[in-house]
C-alpha positions as CSV (number, residue, x, y, z in Angstrom):
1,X,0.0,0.0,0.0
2,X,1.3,3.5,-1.1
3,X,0.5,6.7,0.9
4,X,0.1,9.6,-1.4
5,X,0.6,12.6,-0.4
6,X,-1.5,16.1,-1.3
7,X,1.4,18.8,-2.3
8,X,-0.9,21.1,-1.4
9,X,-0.8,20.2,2.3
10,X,3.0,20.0,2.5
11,X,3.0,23.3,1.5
12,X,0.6,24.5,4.6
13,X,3.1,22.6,6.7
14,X,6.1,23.4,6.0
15,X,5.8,27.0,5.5
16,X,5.8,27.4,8.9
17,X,9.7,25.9,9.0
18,X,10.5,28.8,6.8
19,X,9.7,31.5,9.7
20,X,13.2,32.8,10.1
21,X,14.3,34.0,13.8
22,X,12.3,37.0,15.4
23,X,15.2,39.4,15.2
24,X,14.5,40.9,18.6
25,X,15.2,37.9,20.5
26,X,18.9,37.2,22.1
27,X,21.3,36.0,20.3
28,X,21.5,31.9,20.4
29,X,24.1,30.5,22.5
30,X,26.4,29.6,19.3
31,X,26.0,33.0,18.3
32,X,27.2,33.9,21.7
33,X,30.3,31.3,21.9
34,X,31.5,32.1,17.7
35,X,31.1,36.4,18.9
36,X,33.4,35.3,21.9
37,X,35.7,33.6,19.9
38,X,36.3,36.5,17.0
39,X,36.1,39.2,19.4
40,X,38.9,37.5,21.7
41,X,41.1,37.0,18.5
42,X,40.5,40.6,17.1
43,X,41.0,42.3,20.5
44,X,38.0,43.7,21.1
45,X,35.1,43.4,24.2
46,X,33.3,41.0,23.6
47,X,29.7,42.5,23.8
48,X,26.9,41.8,25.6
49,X,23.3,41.3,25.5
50,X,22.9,41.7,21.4
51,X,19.7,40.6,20.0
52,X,19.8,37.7,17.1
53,X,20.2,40.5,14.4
54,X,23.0,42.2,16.0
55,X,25.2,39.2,17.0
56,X,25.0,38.4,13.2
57,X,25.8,41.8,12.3
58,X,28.8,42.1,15.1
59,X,30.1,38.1,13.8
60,X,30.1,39.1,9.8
61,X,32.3,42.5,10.9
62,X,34.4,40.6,13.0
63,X,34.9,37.4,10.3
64,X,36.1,40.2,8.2
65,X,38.6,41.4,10.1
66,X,39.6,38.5,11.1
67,X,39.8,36.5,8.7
């Protein structure tokens, strides 16, 4: 016996996957550890508090100068 599936139903289902992060909340804790990490080889404080958004910002800037 084969279970067919209705596309139109994976669709409703999955879309919900696709929600990326609220930018408001705090940064994950593997933002936190990689922002830790770059800031501590560039020199710099290592901040505090960032919100998702930010610690992505702060970790591209630093990969740059880093890297």
């Amino acid at each position: 016996m084969t279970m067919q599936t209705d596309v139109s139903t994976l669709d409703k289902l999955d879309a919900a996957l696709d929600v990326p992060p609220d930018p408001r909340e705090p940064m994950s804790a593997t933002q936190e550890e990689r922002l830790r990490e770059l800031s501590e080889r560039a020199g710099e404080p290592v901040p505090e508090h960032l919100t998702v958004q930010q610690a992505g910002q702060r970790i591209e800037l630093l990969e740059a100068v880093v890297y």
